[in-house]
Every structure is written in C-alpha cells, then in structure tokens.
C-alpha positions in Angstrom: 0.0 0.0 0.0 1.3 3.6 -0.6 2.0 5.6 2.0 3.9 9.0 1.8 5.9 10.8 3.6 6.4 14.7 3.0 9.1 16.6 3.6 8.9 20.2 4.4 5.3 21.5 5.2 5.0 24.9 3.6 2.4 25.9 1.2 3.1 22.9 -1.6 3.3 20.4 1.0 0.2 21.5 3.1 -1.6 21.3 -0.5 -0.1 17.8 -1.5 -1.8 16.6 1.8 -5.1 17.5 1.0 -4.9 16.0 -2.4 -3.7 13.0 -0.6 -6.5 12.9 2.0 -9.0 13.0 -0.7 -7.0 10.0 -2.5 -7.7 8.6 1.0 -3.5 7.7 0.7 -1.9 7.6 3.9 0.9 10.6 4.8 2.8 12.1 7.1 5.0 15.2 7.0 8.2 16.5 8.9 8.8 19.7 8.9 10.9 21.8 12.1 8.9 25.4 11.9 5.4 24.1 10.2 2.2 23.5 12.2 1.0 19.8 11.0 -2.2 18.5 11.5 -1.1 16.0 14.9 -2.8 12.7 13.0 -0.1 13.7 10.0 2.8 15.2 12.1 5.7 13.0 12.9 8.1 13.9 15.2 11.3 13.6 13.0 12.6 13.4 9.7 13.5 9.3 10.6 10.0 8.6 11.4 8.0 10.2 8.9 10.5 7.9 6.1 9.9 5.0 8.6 6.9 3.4 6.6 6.7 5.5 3.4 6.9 4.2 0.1 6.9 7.5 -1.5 9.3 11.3 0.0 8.3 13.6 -1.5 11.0 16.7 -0.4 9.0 20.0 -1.0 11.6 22.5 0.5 12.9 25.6 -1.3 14.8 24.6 -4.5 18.2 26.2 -2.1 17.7 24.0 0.4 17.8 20.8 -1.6 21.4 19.7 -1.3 21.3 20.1 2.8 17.8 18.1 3.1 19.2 15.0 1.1 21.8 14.7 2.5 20.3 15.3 6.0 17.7 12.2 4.8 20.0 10.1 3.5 20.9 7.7 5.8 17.4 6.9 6.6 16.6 6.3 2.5 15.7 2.7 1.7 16.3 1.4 -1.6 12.6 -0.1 -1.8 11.7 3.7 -1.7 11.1 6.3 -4.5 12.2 10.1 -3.5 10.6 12.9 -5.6 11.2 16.2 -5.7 8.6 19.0 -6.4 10.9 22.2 -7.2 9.4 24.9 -10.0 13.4 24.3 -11.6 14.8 21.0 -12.5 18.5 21.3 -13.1 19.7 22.2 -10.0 17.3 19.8 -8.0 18.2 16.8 -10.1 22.1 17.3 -9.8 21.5 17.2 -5.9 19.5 14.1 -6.0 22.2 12.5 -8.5 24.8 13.3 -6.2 23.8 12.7 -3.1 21.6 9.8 -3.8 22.9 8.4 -6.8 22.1 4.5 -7.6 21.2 3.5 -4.4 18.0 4.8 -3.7 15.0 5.1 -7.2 14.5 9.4 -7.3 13.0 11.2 -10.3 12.2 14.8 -10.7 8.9 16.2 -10.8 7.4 19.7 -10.9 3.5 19.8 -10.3 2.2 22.7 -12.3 -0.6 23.4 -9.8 -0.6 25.0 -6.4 -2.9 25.9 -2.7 -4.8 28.6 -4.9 -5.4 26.5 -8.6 -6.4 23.6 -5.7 -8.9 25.6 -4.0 -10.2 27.1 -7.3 -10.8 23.2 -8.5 -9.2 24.0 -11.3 -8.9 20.7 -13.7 -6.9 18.7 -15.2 -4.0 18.6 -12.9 -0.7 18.8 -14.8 2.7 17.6 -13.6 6.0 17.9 -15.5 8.3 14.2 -14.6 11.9 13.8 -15.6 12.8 10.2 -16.0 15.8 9.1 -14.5 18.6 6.7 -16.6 20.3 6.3 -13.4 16.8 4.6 -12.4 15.0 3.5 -15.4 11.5 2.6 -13.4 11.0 5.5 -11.3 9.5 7.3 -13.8 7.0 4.8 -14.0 6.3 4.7 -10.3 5.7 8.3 -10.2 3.7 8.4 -13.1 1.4 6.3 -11.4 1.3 7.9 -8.3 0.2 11.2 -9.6 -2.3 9.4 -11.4 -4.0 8.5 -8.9 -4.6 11.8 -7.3 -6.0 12.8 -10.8 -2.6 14.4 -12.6 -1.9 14.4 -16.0 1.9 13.6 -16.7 4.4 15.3 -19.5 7.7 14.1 -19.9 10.7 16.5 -20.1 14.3 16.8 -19.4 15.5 18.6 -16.7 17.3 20.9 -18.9 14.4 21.1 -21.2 12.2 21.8 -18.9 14.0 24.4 -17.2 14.5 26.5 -20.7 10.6 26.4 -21.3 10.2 27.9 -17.5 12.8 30.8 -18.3 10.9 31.8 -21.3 7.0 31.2 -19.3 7.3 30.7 -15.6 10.2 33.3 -14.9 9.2 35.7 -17.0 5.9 35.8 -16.4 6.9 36.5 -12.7 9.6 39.3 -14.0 7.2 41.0 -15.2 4.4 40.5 -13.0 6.8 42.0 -9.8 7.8 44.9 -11.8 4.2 45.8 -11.9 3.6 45.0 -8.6 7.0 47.4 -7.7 5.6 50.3 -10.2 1.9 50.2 -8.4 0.1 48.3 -11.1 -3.1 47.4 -10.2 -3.2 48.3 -7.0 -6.7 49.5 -5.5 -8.2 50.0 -9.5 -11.5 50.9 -9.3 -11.8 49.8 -13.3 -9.3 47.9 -15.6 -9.8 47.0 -19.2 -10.0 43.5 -20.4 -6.4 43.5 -21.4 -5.3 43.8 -18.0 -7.6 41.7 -16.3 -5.6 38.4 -17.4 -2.3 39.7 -15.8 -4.3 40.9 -12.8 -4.5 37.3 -11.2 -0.5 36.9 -12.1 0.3 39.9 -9.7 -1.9 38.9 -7.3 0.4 35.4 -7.2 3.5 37.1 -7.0 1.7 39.9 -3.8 1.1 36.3 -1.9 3.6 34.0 -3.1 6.2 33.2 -0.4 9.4 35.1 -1.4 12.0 32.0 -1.8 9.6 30.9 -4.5 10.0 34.4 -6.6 13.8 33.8 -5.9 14.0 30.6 -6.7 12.4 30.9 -10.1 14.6 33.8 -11.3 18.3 32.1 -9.0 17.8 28.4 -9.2 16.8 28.3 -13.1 19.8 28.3 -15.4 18.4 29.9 -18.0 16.3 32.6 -16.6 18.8 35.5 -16.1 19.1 35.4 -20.5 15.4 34.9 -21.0 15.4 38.3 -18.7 18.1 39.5 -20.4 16.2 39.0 -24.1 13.2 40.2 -22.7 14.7 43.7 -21.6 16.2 43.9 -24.9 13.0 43.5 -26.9 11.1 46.2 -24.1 13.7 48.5 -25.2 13.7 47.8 -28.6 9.6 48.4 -28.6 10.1 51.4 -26.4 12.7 53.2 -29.2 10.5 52.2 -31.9 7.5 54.5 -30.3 9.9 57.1 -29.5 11.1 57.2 -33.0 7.1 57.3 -34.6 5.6 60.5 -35.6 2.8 61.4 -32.9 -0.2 61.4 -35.6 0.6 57.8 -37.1 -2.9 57.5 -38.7 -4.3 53.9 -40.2 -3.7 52.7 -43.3 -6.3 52.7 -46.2 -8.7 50.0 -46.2 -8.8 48.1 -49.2 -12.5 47.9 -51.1 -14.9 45.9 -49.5 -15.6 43.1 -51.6 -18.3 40.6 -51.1 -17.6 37.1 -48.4 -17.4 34.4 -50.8 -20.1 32.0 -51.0 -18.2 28.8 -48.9 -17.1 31.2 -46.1 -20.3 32.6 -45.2 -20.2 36.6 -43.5 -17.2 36.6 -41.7 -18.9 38.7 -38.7 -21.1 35.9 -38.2 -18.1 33.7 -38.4 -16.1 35.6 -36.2 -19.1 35.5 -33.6 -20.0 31.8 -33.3 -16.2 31.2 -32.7 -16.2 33.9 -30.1 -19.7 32.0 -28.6 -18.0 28.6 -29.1 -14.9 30.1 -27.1 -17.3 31.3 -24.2 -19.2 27.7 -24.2 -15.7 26.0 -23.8 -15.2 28.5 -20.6 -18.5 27.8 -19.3 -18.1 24.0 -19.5 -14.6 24.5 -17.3 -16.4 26.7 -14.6 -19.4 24.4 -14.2 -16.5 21.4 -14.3 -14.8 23.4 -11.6 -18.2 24.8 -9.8 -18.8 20.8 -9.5 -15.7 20.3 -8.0 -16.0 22.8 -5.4 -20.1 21.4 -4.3 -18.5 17.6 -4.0 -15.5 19.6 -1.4 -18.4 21.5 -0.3 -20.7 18.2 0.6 -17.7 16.3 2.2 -16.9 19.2 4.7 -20.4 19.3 5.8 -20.4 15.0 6.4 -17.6 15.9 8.3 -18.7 18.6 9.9 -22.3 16.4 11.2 -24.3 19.5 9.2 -27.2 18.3 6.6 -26.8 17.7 3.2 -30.0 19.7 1.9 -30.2 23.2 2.9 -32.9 24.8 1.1 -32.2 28.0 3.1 -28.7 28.5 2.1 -29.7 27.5 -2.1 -32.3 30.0 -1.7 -30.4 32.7 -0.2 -27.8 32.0 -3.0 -30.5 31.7 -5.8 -31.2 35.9 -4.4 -28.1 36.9 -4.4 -27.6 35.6 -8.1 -30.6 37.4 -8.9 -29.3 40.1 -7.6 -26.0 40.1 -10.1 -27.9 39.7 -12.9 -30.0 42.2 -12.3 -27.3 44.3 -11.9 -25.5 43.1 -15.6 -29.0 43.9 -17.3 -30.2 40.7 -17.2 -32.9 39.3 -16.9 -33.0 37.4 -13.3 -35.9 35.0 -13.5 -34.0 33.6 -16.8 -30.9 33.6 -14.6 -31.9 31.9 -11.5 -33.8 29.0 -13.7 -30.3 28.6 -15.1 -28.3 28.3 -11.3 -31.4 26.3 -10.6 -30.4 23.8 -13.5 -26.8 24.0 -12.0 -27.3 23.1 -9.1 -29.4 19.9 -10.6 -26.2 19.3 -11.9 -24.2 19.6 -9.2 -26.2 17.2 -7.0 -26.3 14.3 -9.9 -22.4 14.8 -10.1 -21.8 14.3 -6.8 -23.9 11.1 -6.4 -21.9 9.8 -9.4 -18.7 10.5 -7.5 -20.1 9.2 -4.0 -21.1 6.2 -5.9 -24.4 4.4 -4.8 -25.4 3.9 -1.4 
C-alpha cells in the first residue's frame, strides 16, 4: 500500500496533503517550523521515512542539497524520493549526487498549487523527468500522480527548465515589476487587457518570497530569458519614440463581397467567439462541480445536513441580484443556477457512488 511521507510543510506540501487525504493515501509530514495537523505530524525526519513508500522533499529549491543529504541515511532502496521544485536542473544534480544509484528518485514539478487547488481547477498537470540512473521511477511516479488525478508530461531537466525561463520566470519578472511600479493596485476599473495579468500579480503579492527567488536564482536559464526580454522592451520602447505622434491607419482596401463557402465573416467571427465562451463555461461548471463535491464532504464531516434549502435560496437571491445588476434578466438567470445546481447534486452522487 502507498504511504507518503512529506518533507517540508510549507504551502506545496500542506496542499499535496489534501490532495492525498482526498486520495484517501496515507501521509505524514516532517517539517521543524510548520504546524501539521497532529494525525499527520511526525516527530522527526526518521520517522515520517519510517513506513513510506513515496518522499516527497517540498523544500525551497536552495535547500535541496542540505535536506538530502540530511535524509539520507534513513533512504531505503525499496523507496522512491521525488522532488517537487518549480526548476529542474539544480534539484536533479543534488539528487544524482547525493543519492545516486542507491535509492529510485525522479524529478517532478506539479504545475498546480494551494490557490489553482482551491479554485478546483482541472486537469491537474505535472511535469516528470525520467531518471537513466533509475530506469523505473519514472513509472512509479507516473502512477502515483495518477492517482490523485494528474496528467503527466515528460521532459528533461534541462528542457524543462528553458521552457520555465521563457514562461514561468518571465511571467513572474514581469508580474513584480508591476507590482513594484503600483500596477493594479486599488483600481476601481481595468480593461480586459489587464484583467488576465491581474490574477498573475496577485500570485507574486502572496507567493512566499524563496519561490520568486528561486524561479529567477535556481533556473539556469532565466537571467538570458530576462536579459532578451529587456532587450526587446527597449527595442519596442525606441520604436514608439522614433514614430511621428499622428501615425494615422492605413487605407482600407475595397470591401468586396464574403465568398459563398465562407459565409459573412462577422457571423463567423461571432459563433467562434460563442464557441470560445461555451468551452469557458463548460470548465467553470466542471470546476463549480468540484468545489459542491469539497463542499458536501466538509459538511459530512462537519455532522451538518446535506440539503439546505435556506442557504440555495439565499444564493438563488443573491444571483438574482447580479444579474440584475448586468441587465439581465433574473428570473432567466436563476432557472439557469437552478439547472446548475441539478447538476451539481447528480455529479456528486456519481462520485459518491451508490449507497
């Protein structure tokens, strides 16, 4: 049976344990500063490895080196050790040295985290780097982040790391240098444009600050992704110096008739646009349903009752309420959440099983 120890308890690990309490697989976690649940918490390092099949070490990519080799000793060769770091390089050349043949390791890099969990945002996506050194670790990993409901991509450490640079780090870079020039902060209003890098800042506002370091520090390649990136801003920024102020448009060619097979291209361009929108509601009511299953399990924990007609009908108002609010119309839209919520109960008694 799979049992799994977790080392280091920060904001990953704490995560990772919920995923694994709703796999219903058994963990426990070490960690000196973190507060652990007491049925997870173990008292050392040694006895949280004691029974595990599967570490997991979720420290701060820096720390790496000193944890393995503080574990160690206490590594089994029956055991796989897996690293969750947001580089791969660095992490992999620790676990090469310091663990080498003896004991199966692969890398790993969940692309998920606490806020995409409680968001139930779906599929799960996890980068693995298979190991020569240990040709079926891969395998073993694979399968144990299947089975908290992960999809798997394959990559090598140093491939992996170059597609972070160019996504991961920059993305960041960019995001803390609007955070440092008072983008977004307190805007009343913002334009669509500015809405999708609105959640980015708010990552980097909360994130813990080894994990902004160790994006930019621990990857390889990030300082000349940076590097390129500056050069292009500056490149842009000449460019619009350099531009008379009254630019103007082009002419517009004549307008010539859609051809019969292509139909009007408004109408075109609209049902894409509609087709696009139907694709995001399908992910939030995935997600919605998600979130009602967590929602049902913490109230059988809890002792409360399943039905509470006051609570849908207090919501049902409230959604009323917005769409009255967006000029809609809200008995149209409260038939809709009460379809939803149809949904939401027939998708948890397909998850629950029958009884």
């Amino acid at each position: 049976m799979t049992t799994v120890a977790i080392v280091g308890f920060g904001r990953f690990g704490r995560a990772l344990g919920g995923l694994l309490e709703e796999a219903q697989v058994p963990w426990r976690a070490w960690d000196p500063v973190a507060d652990i649940p007491a049925p997870h918490r173990a008292a050392s390092s040694r006895e949280a490895l004691r029974d595990a099949t599967h570490v997991v070490v979720a420290v701060p990519v820096a720390l790496m080196r000193h944890v393995l080799l503080d574990l160690s000793p206490a590594l089994r060769p029956e055991q796989l050790v897996m690293d969750v770091g947001s580089v791969k390089v660095r992490p992999v050349q620790a676990l090469t040295e310091v663990l080498g043949t003896r004991v199966p390791w692969v890398g790993t890099h969940p692309l998920f985290g606490p806020l995409s969990l409680a968001m139930a945002e779906r599929p799960l996506h996890v980068v693995l780097c298979p190991n020569p050194l240990h040709p079926e670790a891969a395998a073993r990993a694979r399968a144990f982040y299947e089975r908290l409901g992960c999809e798997l991509i394959e990559q090598s450490p140093e491939g992996h790391d170059r597609v972070m640079a160019h996504t991961h780090a920059l993305t960041f870079f960019v995001a803390k240098g609007m955070v440092d020039a008072g983008s977004g902060v307190n805007v009343p209003f913002a334009p669509a444009s500015f809405r999708s890098l609105s959640r980015t800042i708010q990552l980097v506002r909360s994130d813990a600050g080894h994990l902004f370091s160790a994006i930019q520090h621990e990857n390889p390649f990030a300082r000349e992704a940076r590097g390129h990136l500056l050069e292009a801003l500056q490149n842009v920024h000449r460019e619009l110096d350099a531009q008379p102020a009254e630019v103007g448009f082009p002419e517009e060619p004549p307008l010539a008739p859609p051809a019969l097979e292509t139909g009007l291209p408004e109408l075109q361009e609209t049902r894409a646009l509609i087709d696009q929108v139907d694709q995001e509601l399908v992910a939030l009511l995935a997600r919605r349903a998600e979130l009602a299953r967590r929602a049902l399990k913490a109230k059988a924990q809890a002792g409360q009752p399943v039905p509470d007609p006051a609570r849908e009908e207090a919501m049902l108002g409230a959604r009323r309420e917005w769409a009255q609010a967006r000029g809609l119309e809200p008995d149209g839209v409260e038939a809709l959440f009460r379809a939803i919520l149809r949904f939401s109960r027939r998708a948890q008694q397909e998850r629950s099983g029958p009884t």
